[in-house]
C-alpha positions in Angstrom: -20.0 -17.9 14.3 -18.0 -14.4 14.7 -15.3 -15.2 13.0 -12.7 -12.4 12.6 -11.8 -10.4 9.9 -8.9 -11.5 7.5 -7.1 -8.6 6.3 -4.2 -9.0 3.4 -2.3 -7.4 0.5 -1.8 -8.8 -3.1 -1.0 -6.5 -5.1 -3.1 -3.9 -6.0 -5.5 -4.8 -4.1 -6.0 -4.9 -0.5 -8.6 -8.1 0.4 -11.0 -8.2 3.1 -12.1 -11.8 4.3 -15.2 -12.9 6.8 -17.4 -15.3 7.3 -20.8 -14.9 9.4 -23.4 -18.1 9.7 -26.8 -17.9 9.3 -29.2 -19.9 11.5 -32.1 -20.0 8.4 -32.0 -19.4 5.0 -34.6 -16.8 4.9 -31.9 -14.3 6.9 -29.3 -15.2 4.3 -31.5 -14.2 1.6 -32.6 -10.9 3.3 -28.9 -9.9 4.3 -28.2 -10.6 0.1 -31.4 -8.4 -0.8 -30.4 -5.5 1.6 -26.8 -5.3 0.4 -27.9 -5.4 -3.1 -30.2 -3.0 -2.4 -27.4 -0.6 -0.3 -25.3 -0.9 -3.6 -28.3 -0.5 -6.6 -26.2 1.9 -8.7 -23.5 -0.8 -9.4 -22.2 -3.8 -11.6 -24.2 -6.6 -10.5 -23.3 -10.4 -10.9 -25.7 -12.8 -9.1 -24.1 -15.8 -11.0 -22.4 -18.6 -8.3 -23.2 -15.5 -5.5 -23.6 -12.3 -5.5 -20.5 -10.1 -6.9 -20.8 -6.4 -6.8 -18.4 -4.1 -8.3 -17.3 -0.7 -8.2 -14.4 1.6 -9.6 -11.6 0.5 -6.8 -12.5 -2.9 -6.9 -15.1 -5.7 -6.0 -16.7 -8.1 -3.2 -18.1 -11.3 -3.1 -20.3 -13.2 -1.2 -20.8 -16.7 -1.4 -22.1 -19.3 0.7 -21.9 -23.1 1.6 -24.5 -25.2 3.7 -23.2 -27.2 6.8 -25.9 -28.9 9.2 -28.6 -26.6 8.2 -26.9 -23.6 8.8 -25.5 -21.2 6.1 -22.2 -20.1 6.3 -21.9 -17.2 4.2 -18.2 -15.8 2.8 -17.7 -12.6 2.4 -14.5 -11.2 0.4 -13.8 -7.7 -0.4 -11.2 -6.2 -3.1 -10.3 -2.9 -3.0 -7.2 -0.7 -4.1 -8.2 2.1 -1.6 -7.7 1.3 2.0 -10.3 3.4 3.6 -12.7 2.2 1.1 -12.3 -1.4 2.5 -13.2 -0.3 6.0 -16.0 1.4 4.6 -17.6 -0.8 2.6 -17.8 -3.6 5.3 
């Protein structure tokens, strides 16, 4: 699945949406390790996902299980436009 990138603006925050699939569980759970690991030196919420959050904002990923495949959702907050980009 390369699904495209759903862009939008709610006031203050300008949101970032994707979803990528995951053949096997075990690539899920590396791609969650490594982006904990890329952002160590912040707020850190693994309840229902994995929620990270910095000054401008926040992202979430969550997933859901459809015929053995993982379907991860990815949604980014930020208040800073370039910072949106750059974080994805």
């Amino acid at each position: 699945m390369n699904a495209p990138i759903e862009t939008s603006f709610v006031y203050p925050y300008y949101q970032l949406n994707k979803k990528s699939l995951f053949n096997y569980s075990k690539k899920y759970h590396l791609f969650l390790s490594r982006v904990s690991a890329e952002f160590v030196f912040y707020l850190q919420d693994e309840f229902n996902g994995l929620y990270i959050y910095f000054a401008e904002g926040n992202f979430h990923v969550k997933n859901e299980v459809d015929n053995r495949n993982i379907i991860a959702e990815i949604n980014l907050k930020s208040k800073i436009l370039e910072n949106r980009q750059l974080i994805f």
